[in-house]
C-alpha positions in Angstrom: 170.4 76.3 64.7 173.8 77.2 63.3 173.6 78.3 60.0 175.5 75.9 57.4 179.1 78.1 57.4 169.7 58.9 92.4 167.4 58.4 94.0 169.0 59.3 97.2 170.6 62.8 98.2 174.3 61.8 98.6 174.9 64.1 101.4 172.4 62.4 103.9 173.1 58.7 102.3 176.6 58.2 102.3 178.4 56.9 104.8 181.6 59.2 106.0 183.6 55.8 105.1 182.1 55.7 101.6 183.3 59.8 101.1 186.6 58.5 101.8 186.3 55.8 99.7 185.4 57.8 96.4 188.2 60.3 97.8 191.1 57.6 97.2 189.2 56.2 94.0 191.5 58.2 91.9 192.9 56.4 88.8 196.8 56.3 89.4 197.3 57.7 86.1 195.1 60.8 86.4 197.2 61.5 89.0 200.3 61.2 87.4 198.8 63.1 84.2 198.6 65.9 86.4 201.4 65.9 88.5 204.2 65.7 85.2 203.1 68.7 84.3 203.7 68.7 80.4 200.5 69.6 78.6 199.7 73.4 78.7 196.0 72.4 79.9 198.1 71.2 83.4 199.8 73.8 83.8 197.0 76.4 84.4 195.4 74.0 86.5 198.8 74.5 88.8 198.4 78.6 89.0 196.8 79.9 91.3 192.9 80.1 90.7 192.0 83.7 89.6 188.8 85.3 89.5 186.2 82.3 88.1 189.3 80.5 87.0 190.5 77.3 87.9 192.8 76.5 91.2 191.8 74.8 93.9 187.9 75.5 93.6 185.4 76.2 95.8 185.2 74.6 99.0 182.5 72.3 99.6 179.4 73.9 99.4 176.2 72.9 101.3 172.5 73.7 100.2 172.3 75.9 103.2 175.6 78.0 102.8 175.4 81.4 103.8 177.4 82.5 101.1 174.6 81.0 98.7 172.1 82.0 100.1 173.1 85.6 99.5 172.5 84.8 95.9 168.6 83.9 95.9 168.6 82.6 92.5 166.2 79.5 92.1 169.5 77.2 91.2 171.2 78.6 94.4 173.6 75.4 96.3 173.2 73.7 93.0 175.7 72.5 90.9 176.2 71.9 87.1 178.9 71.1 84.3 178.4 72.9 81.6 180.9 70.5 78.8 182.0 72.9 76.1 181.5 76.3 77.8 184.4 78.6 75.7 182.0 80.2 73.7 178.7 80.4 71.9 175.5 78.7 73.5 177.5 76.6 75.8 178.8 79.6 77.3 175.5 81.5 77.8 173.8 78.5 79.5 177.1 78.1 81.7 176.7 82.3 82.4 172.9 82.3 82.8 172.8 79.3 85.1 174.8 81.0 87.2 172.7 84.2 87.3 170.3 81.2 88.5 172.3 80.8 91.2 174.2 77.6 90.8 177.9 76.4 91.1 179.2 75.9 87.3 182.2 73.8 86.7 183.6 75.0 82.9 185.4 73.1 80.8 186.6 73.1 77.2 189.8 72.8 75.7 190.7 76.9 74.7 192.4 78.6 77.9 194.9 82.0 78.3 197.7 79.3 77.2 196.5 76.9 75.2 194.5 77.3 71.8 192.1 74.0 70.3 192.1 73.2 66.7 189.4 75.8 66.5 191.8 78.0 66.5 190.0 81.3 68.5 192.0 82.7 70.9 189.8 85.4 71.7 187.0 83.2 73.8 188.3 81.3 77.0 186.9 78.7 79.6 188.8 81.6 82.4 186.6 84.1 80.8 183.8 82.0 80.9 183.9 81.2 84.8 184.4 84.8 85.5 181.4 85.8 83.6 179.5 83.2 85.5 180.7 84.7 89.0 180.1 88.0 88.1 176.5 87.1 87.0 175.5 85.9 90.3 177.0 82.2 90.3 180.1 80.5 90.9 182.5 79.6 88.2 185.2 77.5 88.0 187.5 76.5 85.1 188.8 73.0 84.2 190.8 72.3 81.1 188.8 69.2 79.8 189.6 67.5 76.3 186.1 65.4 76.8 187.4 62.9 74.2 190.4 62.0 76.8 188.7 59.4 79.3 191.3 60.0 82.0 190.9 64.0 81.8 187.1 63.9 81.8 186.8 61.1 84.6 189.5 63.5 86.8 187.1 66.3 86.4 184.1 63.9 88.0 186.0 63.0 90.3 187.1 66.8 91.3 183.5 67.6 91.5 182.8 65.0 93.6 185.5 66.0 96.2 184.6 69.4 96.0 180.9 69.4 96.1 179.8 65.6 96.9 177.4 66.1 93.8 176.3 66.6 90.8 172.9 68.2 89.8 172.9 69.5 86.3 175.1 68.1 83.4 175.1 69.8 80.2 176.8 68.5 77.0 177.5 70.7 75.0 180.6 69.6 73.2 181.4 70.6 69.7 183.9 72.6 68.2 183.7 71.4 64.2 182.8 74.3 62.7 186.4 75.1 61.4 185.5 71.7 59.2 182.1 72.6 57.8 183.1 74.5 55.0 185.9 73.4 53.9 185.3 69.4 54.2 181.6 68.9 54.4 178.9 71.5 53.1 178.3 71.1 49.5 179.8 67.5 49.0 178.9 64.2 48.9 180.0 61.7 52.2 182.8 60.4 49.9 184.0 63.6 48.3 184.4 64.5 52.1 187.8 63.9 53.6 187.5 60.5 55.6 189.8 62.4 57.9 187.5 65.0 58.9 184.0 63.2 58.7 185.2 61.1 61.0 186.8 64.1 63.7 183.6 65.6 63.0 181.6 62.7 64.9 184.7 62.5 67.4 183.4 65.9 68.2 179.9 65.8 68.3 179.1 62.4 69.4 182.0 60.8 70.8 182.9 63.3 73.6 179.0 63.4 74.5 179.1 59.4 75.0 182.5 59.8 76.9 181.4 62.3 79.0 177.7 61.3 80.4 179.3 57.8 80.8 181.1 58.9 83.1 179.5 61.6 84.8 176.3 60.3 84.8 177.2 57.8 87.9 178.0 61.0 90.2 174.5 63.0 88.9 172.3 59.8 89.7 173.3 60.4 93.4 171.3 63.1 93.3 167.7 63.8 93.3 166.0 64.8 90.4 169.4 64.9 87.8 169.2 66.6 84.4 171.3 66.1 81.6 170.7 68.4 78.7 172.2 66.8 75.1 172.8 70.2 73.1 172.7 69.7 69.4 171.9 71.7 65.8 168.1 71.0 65.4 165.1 69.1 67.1 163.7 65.8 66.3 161.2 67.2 63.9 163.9 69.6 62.3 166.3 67.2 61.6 164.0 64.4 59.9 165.2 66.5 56.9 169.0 65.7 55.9 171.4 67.9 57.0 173.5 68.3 53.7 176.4 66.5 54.8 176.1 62.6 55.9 179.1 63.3 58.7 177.0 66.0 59.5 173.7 64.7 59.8 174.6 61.9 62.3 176.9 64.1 64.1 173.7 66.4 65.3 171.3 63.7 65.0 173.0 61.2 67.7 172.5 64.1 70.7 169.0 63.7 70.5 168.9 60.0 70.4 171.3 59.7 73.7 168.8 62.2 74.9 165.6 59.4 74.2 167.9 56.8 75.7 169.5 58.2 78.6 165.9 59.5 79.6 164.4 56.0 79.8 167.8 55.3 81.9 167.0 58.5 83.8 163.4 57.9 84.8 163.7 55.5 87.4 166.0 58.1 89.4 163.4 60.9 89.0 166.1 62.7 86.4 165.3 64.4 83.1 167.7 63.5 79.6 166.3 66.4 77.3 167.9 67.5 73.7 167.8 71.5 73.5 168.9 73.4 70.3 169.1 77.3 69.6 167.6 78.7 66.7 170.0 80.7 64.3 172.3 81.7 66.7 174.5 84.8 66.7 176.9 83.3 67.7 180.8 84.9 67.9 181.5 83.0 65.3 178.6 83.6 63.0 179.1 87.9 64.0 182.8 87.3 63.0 181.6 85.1 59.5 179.0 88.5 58.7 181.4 91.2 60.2 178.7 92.2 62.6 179.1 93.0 66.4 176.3 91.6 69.0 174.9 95.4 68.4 175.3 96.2 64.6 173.9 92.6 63.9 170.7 93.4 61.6 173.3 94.8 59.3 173.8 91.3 58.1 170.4 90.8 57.5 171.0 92.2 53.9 173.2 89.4 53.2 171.0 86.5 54.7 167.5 87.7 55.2 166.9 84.7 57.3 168.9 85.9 60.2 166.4 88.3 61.2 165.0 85.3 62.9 168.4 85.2 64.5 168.7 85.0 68.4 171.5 85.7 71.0 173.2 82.7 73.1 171.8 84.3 75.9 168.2 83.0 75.4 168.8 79.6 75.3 170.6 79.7 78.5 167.6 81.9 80.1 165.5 78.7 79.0 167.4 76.3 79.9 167.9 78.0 83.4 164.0 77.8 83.4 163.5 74.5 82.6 166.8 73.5 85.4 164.3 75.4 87.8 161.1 73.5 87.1 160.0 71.2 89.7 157.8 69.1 87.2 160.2 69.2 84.1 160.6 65.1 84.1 156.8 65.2 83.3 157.1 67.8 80.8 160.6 67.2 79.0 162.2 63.7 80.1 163.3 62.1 76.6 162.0 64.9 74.6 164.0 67.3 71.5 162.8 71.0 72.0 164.3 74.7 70.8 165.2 77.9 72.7 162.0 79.1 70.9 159.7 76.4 72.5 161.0 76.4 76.1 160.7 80.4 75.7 157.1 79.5 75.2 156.4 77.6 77.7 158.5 79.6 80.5 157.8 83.6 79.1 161.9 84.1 78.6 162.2 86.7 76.3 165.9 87.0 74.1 168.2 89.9 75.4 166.2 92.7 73.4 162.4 91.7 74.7 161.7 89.3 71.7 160.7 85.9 71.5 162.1 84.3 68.6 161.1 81.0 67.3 163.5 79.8 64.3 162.8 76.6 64.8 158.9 77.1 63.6 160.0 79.7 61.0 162.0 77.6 59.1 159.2 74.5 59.6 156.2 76.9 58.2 157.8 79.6 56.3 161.4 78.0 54.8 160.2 74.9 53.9 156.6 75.1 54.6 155.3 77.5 52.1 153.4 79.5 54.5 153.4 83.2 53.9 155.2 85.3 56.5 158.3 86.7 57.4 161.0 86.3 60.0 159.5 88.9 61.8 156.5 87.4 62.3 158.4 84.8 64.3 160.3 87.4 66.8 
């Protein structure tokens, strides 16, 4: 929780012709996008691919790859997109899936050249697929806008040619927070900028849409697909009104496309599940209290409820887990759960031992009435 500032496996099914096929698929004007070479987002996918970074990617990779096996990592030969991976959680589930094992395509829209409306040059989709490779994994960047069709259905279409599958999509597209403040917390719908309210759901429900739709016909190939929908709050949480009308629907949708896609999902054997953090110390949310990853209790003077707080990193340890479990359709197909809950169920334990459950604090203590303290819930 941010505080308020197929059935089939592809590579035995499909015919050599129908590779082929999905090889010469490509939309005419993707590749023209790409070949005029004007946005800044094309022209690092021109350089030559550094260390994680984007380039030509890795070659074809087959379950049995020597090179993978090396790795060991329950997720090893798998491979995921992890949407919105500059910084925060989407980051940390991109780096920790990876220490899994698995391949992780990274996208967003902040690279070493070009800086989104967010406006944080400091946190990078490069950085990010390094981090992943050095954690075990395989990273490779890919400057996505996910609320541009033909840049989102060019990066399908690049992970089909370079892997021939897609086993784990994770949506975690945001990047409003610069609007929150300013436009939303604290006023009514129609005190809030039309302007914004609406960017806001661009954001946070329209690039989700965009992107499973079309990503979701390459990870139904597969066996056993997951999506993850990542959002601010469960199901139970967010029965309460999240302050802001823009708001409230922007991080209530992701857990309804969840509940939909999974009934979609089920006949393929896949799992659609809605995952949140708890309060998470984010960079963002260090930067907002002037605390570092290390000096972060300091702020607990300010906002005693972020002793509850956890790192990024333990919702991507969870949600590594749950990638890993043979029998999560059973357990998690349609469902909302926390980084606390899947904790739980898996014994992940945060960066510094703990086990933190925001998610219940806030339900017993916050709202609840029920004595106890943050620490109770670490």
């Amino acid at each position: 929780m941010q505080k308020n500032a197929a059935k089939k496996d592809p590579e035995n099914s499909r015919s050599r012709e129908d590779r082929e096929n999905s090889k010469d698929s490509k939309n005419s004007k993707d590749s023209k996008d790409r070949m005029d070479g004007k946005d800044p987002m094309d022209r690092m996918e021109k350089k030559p691919a550094e260390a994680g970074a984007a380039g030509p990617g890795p070659a074809k990779r087959e379950s049995g790859d020597a090179g993978a096996d090396r790795r060991g990592g329950p997720l090893t030969g798998r491979i995921a997109l992890v949407a919105g991976a500059t910084r925060g959680a989407g980051r940390a589930l991109a780096v920790e899936l990876g220490r899994a094992g698995a391949t992780v395509y990274v996208t967003g829209r902040t690279t070493r050249e070009h800086t989104s409306e967010v406006g944080r040059t400091t946190e990078t989709i490069e950085q990010t697929a390094e981090l992943v490779t050095a954690a075990g994994g395989t990273g490779v960047a890919v400057p996505t806008d996910h609320l541009d069709q033909d840049r989102v259905r060019a990066l399908v279409e690049r992970v089909d040619r370079e892997q021939g599958r897609l086993d784990i999509l994770v949506n975690d597209l945001w990047g409003g927070e610069h609007l929150l403040a300013g436009s939303v917390f604290g006023k009514k719908s129609w005190e809030t900028p039309l302007a914004d309210g609406l960017r806001i759901l661009e954001l946070g429900v329209r690039s989700h849409v965009i992107t499973a739709a079309l990503a979701l016909p390459l990870l139904v190939r597969g066996r056993a697909p997951l999506l993850v929908e990542v959002t601010d709050g469960t199901a139970v949480f967010n029965r309460r009104y999240r302050e802001n009308l823009y708001y409230d629907l922007a991080k209530s949708a992701p857990i309804r496309i969840a509940f939909g896609l999974g009934e979609e999902l089920a006949e393929y054997g896949g799992t659609a599940v809605a995952v949140t953090p708890g309060y998470l110390r984010s960079e963002q949310m260090l930067g907002h209290f002037g605390v570092t990853e290390e000096t972060w209790r300091d702020a607990i003077a300010r906002d005693p409820h972020f002793a509850v707080a956890e790192s990024p990193s333990y919702l991507g340890r969870a949600v590594a887990a749950l990638a890993a479990d043979p029998d999560r359709a059973a357990r998690w197909n349609g469902r909302s759960t926390s980084s606390g809950e899947l904790a739980k169920v898996y014994g992940v334990t945060d960066v510094d031992g703990s086990r933190p459950d925001a998610m219940a604090y806030f339900e017993d203590v916050v709202f609840g009435g029920k004595p106890g303290s943050a620490d109770d819930y670490r």
